[in-house]
CHARMM internal coordinates of N, CA and C (Angstrom, degrees):
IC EDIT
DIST 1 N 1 CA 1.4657
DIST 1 CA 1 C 1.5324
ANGL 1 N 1 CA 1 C 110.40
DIST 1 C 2 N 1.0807
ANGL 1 CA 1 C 2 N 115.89
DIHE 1 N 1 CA 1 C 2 N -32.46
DIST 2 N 2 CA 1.8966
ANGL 1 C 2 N 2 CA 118.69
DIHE 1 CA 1 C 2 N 2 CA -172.11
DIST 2 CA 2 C 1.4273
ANGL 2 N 2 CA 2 C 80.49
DIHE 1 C 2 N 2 CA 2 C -95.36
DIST 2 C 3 N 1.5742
ANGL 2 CA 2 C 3 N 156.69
DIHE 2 N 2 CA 2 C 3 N -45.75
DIST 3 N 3 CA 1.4586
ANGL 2 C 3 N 3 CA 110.08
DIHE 2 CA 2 C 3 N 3 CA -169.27
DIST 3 CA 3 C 1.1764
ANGL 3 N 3 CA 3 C 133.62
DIHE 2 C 3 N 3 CA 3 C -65.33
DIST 3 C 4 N 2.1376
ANGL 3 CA 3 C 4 N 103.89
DIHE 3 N 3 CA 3 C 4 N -24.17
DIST 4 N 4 CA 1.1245
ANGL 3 C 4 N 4 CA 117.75
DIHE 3 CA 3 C 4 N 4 CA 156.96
DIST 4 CA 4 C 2.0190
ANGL 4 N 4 CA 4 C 134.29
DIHE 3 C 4 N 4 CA 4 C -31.22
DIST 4 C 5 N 1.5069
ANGL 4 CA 4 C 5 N 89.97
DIHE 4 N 4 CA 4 C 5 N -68.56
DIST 5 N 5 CA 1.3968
ANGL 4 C 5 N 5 CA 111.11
DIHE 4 CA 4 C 5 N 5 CA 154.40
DIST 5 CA 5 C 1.3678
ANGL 5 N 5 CA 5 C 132.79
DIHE 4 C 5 N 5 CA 5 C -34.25
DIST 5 C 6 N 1.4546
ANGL 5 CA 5 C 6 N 108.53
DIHE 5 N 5 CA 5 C 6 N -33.37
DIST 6 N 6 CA 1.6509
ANGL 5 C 6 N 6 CA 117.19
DIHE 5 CA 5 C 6 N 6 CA -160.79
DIST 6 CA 6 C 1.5785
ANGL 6 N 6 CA 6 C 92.95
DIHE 5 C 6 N 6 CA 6 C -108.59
DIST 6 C 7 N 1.3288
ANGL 6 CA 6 C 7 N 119.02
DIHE 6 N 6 CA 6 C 7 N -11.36
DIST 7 N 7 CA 1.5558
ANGL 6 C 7 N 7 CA 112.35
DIHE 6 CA 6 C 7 N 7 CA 178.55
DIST 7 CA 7 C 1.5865
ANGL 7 N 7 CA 7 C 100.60
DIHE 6 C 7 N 7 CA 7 C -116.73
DIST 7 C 8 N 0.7609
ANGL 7 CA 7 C 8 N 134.25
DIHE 7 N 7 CA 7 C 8 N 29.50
DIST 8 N 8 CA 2.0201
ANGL 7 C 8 N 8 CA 136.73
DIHE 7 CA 7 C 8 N 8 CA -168.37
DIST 8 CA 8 C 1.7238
ANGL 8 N 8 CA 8 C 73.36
DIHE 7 C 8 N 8 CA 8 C -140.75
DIST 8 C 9 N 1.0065
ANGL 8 CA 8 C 9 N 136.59
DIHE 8 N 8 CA 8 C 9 N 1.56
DIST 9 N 9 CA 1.7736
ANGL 8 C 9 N 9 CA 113.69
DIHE 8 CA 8 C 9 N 9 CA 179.33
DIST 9 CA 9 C 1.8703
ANGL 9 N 9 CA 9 C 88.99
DIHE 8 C 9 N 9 CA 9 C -140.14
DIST 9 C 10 N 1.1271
ANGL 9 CA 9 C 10 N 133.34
DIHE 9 N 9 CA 9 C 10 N -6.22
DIST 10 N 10 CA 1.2223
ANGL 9 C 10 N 10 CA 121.82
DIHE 9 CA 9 C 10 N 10 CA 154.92
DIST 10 CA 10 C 1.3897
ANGL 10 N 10 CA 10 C 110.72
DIHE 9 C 10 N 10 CA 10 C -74.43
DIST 10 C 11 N 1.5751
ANGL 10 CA 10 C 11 N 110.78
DIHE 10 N 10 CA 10 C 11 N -39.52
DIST 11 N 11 CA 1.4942
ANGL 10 C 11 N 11 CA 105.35
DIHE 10 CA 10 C 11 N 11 CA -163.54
DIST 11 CA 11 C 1.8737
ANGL 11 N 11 CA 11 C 97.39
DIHE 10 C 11 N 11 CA 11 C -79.65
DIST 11 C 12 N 1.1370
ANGL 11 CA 11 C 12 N 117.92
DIHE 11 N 11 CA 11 C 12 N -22.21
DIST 12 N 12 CA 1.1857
ANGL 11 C 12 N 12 CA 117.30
DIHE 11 CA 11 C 12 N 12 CA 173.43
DIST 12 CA 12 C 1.1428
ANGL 12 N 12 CA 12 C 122.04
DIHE 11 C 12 N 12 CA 12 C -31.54
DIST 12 C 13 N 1.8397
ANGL 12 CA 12 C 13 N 93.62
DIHE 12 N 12 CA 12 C 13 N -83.92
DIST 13 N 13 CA 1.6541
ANGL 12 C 13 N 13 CA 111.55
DIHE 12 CA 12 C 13 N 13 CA 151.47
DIST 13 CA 13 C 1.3064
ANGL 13 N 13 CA 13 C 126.34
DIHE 12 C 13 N 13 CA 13 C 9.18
DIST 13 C 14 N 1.5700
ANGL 13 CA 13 C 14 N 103.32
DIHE 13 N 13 CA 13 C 14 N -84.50
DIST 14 N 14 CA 1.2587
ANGL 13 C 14 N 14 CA 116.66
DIHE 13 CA 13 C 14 N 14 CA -179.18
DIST 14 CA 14 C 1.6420
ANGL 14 N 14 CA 14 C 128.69
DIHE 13 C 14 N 14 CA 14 C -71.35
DIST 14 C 15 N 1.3837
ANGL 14 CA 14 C 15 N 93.50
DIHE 14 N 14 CA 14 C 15 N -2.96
DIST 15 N 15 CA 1.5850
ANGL 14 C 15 N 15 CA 98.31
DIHE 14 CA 14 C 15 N 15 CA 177.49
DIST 15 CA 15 C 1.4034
ANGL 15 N 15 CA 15 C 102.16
DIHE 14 C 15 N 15 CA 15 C -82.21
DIST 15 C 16 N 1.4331
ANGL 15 CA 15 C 16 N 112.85
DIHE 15 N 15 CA 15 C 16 N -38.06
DIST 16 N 16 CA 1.4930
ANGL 15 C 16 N 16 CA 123.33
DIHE 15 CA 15 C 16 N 16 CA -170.24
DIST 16 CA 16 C 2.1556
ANGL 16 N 16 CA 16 C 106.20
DIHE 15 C 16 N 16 CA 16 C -61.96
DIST 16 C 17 N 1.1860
ANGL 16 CA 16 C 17 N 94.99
DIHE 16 N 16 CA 16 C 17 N -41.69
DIST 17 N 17 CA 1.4911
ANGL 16 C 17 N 17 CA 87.09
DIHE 16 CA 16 C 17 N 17 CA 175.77
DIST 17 CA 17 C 1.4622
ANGL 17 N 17 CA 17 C 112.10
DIHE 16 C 17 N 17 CA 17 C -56.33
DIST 17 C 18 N 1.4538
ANGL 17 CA 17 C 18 N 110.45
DIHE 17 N 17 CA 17 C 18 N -49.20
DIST 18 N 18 CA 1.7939
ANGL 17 C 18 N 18 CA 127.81
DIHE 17 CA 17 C 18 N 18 CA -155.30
DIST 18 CA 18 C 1.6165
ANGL 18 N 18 CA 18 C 82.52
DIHE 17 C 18 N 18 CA 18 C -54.27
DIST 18 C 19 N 1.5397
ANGL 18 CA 18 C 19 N 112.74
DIHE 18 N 18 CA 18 C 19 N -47.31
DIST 19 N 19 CA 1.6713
ANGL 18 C 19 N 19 CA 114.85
DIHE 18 CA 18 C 19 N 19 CA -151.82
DIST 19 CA 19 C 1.9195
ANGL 19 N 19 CA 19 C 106.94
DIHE 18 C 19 N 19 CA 19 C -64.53
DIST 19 C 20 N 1.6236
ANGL 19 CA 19 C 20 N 97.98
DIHE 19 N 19 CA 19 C 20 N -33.69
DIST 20 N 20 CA 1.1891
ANGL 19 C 20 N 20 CA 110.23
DIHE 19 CA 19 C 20 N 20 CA -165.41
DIST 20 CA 20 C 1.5482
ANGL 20 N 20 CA 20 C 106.22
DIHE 19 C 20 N 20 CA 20 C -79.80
DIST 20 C 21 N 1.5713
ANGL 20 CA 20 C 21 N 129.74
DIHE 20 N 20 CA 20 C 21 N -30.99
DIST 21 N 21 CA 1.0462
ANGL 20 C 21 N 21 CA 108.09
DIHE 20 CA 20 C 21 N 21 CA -171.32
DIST 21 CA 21 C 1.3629
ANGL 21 N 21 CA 21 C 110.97
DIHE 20 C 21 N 21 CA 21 C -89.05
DIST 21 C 22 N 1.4578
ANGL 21 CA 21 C 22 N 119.72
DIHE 21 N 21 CA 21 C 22 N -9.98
DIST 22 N 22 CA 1.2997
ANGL 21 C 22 N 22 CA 142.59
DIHE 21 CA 21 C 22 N 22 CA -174.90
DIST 22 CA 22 C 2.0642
ANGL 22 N 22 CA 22 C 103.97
DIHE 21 C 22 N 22 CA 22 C -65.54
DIST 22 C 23 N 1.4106
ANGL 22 CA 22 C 23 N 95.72
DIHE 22 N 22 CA 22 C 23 N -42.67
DIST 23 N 23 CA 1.2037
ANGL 22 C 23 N 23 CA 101.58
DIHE 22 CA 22 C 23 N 23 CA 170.58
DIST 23 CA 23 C 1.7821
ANGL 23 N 23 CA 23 C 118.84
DIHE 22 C 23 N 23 CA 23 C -75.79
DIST 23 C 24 N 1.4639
ANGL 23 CA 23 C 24 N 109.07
DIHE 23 N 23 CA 23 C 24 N -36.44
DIST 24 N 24 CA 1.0149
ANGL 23 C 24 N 24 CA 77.04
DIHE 23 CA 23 C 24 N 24 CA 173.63
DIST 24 CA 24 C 1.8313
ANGL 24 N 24 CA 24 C 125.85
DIHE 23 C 24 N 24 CA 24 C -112.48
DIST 24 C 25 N 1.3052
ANGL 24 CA 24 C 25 N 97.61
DIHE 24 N 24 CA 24 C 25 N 43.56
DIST 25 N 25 CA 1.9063
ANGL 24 C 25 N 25 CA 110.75
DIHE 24 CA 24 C 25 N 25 CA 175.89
DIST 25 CA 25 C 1.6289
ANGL 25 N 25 CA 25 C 111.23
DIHE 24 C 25 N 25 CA 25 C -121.97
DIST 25 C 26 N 1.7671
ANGL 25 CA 25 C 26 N 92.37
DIHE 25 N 25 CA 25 C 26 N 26.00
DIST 26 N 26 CA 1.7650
ANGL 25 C 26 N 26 CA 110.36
DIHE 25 CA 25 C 26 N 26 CA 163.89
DIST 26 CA 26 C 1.6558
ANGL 26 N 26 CA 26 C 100.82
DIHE 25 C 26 N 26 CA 26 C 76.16
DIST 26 C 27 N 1.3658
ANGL 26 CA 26 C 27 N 120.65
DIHE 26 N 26 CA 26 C 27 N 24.47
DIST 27 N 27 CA 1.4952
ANGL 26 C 27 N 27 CA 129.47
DIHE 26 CA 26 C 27 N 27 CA -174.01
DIST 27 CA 27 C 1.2508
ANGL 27 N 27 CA 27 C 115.88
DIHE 26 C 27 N 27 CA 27 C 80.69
DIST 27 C 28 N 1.2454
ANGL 27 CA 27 C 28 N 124.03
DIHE 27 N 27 CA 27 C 28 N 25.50
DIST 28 N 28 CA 1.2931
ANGL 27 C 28 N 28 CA 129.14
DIHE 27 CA 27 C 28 N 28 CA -178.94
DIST 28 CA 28 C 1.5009
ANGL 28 N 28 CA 28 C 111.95
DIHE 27 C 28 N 28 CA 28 C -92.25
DIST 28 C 29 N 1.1804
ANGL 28 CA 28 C 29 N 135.73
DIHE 28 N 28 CA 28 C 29 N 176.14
DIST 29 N 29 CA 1.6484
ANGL 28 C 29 N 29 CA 144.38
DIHE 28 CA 28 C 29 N 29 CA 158.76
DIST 29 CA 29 C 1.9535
ANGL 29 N 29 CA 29 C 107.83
DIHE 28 C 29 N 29 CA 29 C -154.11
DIST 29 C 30 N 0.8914
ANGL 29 CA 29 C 30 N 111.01
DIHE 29 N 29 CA 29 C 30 N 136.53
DIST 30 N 30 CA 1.3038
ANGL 29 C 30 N 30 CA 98.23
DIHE 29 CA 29 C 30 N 30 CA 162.66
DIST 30 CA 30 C 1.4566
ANGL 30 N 30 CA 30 C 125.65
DIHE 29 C 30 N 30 CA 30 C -83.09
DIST 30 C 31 N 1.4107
ANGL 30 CA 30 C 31 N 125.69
DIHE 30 N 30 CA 30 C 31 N 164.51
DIST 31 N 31 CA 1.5815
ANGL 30 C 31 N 31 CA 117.68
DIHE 30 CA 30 C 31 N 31 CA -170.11
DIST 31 CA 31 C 1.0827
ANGL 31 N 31 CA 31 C 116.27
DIHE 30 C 31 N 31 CA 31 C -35.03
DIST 31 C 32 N 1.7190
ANGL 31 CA 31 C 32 N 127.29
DIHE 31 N 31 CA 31 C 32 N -58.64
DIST 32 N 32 CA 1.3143
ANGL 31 C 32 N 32 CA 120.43
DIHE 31 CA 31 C 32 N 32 CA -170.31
DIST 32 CA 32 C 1.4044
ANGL 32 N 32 CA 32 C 128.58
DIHE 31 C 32 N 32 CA 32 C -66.54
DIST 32 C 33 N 1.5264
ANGL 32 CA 32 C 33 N 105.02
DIHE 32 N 32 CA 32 C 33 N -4.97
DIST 33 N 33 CA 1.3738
ANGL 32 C 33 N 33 CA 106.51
DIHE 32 CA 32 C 33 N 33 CA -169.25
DIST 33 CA 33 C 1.7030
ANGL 33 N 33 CA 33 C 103.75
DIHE 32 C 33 N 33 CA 33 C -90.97
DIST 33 C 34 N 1.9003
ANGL 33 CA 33 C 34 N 92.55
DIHE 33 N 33 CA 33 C 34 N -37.65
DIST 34 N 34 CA 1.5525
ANGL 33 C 34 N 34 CA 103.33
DIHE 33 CA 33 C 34 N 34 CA 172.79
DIST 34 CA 34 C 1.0982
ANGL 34 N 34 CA 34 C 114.78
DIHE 33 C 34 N 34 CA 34 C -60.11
DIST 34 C 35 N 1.1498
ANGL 34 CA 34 C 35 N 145.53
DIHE 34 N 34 CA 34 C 35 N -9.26
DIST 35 N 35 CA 1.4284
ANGL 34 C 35 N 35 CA 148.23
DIHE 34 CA 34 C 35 N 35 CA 178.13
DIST 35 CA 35 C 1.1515
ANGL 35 N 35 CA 35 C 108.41
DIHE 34 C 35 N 35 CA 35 C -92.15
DIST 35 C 36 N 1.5914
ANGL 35 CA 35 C 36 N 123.34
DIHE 35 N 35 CA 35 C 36 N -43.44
DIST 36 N 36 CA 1.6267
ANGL 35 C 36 N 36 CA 107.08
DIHE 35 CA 35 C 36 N 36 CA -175.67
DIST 36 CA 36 C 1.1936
ANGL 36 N 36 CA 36 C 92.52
DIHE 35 C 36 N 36 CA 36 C -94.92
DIST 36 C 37 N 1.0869
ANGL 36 CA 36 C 37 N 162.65
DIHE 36 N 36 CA 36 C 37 N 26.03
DIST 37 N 37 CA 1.1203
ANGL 36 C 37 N 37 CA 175.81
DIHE 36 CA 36 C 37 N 37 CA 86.49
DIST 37 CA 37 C 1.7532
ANGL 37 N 37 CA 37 C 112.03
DIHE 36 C 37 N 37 CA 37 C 5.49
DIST 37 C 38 N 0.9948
ANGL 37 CA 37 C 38 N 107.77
DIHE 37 N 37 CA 37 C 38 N -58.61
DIST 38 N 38 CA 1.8078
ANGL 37 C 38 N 38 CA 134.30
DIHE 37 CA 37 C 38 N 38 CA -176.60
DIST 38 CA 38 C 1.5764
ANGL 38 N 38 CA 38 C 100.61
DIHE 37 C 38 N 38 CA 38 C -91.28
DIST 38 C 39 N 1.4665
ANGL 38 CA 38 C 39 N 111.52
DIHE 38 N 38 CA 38 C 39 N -48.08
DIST 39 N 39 CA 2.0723
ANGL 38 C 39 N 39 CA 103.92
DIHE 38 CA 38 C 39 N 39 CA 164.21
DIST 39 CA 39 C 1.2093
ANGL 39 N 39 CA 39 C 127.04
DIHE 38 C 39 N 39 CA 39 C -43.07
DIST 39 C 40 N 1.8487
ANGL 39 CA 39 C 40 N 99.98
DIHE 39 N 39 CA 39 C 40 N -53.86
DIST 40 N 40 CA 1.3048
ANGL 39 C 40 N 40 CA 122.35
DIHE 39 CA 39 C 40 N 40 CA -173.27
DIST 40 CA 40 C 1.7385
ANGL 40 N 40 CA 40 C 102.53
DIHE 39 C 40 N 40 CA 40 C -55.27
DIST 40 C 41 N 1.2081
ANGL 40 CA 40 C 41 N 99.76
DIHE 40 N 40 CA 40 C 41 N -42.06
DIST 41 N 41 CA 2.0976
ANGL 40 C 41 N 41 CA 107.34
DIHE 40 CA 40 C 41 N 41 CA -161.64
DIST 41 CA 41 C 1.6425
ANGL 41 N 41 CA 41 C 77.68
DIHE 40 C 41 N 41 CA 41 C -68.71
DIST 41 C 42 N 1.2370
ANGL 41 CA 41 C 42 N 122.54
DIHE 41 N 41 CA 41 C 42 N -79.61
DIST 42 N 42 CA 1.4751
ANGL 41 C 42 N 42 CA 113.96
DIHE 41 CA 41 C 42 N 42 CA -148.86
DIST 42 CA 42 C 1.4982
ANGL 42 N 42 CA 42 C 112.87
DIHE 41 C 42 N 42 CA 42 C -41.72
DIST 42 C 43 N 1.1093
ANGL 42 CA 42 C 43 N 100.11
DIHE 42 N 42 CA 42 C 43 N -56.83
DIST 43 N 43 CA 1.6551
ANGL 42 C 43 N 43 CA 107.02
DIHE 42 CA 42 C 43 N 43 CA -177.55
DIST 43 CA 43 C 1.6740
ANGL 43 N 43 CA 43 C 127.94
DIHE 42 C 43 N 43 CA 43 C -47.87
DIST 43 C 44 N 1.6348
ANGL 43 CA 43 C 44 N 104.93
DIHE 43 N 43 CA 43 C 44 N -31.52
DIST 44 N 44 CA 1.5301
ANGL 43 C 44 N 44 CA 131.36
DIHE 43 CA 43 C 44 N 44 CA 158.65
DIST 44 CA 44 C 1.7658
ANGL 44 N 44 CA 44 C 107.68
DIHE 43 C 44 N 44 CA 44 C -54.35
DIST 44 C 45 N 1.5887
ANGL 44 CA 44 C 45 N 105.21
DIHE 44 N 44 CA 44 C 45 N -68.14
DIST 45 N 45 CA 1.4186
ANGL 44 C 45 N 45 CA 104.28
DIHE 44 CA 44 C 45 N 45 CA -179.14
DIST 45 CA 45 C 1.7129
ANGL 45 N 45 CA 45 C 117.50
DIHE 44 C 45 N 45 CA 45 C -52.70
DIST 45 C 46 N 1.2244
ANGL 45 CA 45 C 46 N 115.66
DIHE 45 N 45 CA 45 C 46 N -58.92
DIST 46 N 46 CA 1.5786
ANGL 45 C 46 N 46 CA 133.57
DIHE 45 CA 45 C 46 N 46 CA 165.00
DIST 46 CA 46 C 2.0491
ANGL 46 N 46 CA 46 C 106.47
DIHE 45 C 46 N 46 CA 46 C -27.92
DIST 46 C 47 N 1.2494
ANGL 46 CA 46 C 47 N 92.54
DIHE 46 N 46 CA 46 C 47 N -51.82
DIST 47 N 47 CA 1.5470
ANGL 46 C 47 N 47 CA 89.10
DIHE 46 CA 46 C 47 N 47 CA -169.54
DIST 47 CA 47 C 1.3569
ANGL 47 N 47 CA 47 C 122.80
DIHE 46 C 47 N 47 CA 47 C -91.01
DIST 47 C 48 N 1.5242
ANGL 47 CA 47 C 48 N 131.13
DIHE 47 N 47 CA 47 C 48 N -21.93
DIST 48 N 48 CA 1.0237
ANGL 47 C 48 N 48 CA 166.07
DIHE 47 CA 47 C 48 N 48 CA 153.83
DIST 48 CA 48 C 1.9775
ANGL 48 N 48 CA 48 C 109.15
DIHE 47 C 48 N 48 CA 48 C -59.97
DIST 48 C 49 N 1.1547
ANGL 48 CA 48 C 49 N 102.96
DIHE 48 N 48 CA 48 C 49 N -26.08
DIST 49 N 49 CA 1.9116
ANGL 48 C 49 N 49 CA 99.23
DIHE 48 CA 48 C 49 N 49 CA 173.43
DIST 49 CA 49 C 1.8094
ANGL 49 N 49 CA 49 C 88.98
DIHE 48 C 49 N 49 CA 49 C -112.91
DIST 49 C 50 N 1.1422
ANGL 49 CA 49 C 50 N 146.74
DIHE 49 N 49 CA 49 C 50 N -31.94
DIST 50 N 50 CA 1.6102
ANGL 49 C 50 N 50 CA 146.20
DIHE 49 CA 49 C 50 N 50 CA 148.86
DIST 50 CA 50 C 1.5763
ANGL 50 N 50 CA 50 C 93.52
DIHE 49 C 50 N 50 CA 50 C -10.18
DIST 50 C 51 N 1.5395
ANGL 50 CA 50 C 51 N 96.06
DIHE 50 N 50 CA 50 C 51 N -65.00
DIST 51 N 51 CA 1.6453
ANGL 50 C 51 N 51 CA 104.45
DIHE 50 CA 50 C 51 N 51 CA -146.69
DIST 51 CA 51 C 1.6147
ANGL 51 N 51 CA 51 C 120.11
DIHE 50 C 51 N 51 CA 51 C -80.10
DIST 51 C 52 N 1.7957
ANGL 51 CA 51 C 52 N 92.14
DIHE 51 N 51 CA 51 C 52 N -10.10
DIST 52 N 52 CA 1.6924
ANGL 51 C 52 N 52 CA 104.20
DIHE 51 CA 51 C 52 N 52 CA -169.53
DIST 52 CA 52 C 1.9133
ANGL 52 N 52 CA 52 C 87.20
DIHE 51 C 52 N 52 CA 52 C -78.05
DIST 52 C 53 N 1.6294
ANGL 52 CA 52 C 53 N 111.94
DIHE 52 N 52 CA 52 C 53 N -44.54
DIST 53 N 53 CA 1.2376
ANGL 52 C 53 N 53 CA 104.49
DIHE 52 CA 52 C 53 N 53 CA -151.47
DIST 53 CA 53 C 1.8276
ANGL 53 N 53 CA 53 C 104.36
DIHE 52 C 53 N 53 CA 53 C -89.27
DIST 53 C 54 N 1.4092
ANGL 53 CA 53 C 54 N 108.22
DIHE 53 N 53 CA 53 C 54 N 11.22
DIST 54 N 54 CA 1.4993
ANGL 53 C 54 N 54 CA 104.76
DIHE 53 CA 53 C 54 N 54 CA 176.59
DIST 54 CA 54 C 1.6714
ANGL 54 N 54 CA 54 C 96.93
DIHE 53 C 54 N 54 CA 54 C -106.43
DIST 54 C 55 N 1.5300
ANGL 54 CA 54 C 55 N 126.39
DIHE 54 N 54 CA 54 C 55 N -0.65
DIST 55 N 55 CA 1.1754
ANGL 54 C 55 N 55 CA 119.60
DIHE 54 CA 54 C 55 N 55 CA 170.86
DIST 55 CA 55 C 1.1040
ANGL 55 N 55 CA 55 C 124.52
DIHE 54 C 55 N 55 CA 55 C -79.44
DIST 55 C 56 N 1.4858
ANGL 55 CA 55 C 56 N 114.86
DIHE 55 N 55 CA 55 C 56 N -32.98
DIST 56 N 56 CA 1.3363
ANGL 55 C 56 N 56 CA 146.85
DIHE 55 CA 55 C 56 N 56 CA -139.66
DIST 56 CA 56 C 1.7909
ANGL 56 N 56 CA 56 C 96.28
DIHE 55 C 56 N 56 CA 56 C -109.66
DIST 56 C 57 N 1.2765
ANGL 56 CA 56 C 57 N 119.12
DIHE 56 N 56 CA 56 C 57 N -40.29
DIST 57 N 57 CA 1.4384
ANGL 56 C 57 N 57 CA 95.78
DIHE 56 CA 56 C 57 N 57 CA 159.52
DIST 57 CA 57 C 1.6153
ANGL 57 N 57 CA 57 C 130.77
DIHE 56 C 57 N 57 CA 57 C -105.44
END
COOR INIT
IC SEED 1 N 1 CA 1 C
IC BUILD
């Protein structure tokens, strides 16, 4: 349950940069960023519903 935790707040992290530079390059990203960008989300969603349904039973 905490490695869960400790990687749903790394990937956080890194979402927060993607979000921030995105904001400030007028909403732009370049490909590679848009790509980990969409890794980063899946892997967030994926680990983050992991963690709802290992709470929950």
């Amino acid at each position: 349950l905490l490695r869960y935790q400790e990687e749903i707040s790394q990937l956080k992290d890194r979402l927060k940069v993607l979000y921030n530079l995105r904001q400030n390059n007028n909403g732009q990203l370049n490909d590679i960023e848009n790509g980990e960008l969409i890794k980063k989300l899946d892997q967030y969603f994926q680990l983050t519903m992991q963690l709802e349904t290992m709470k929950s039973e």
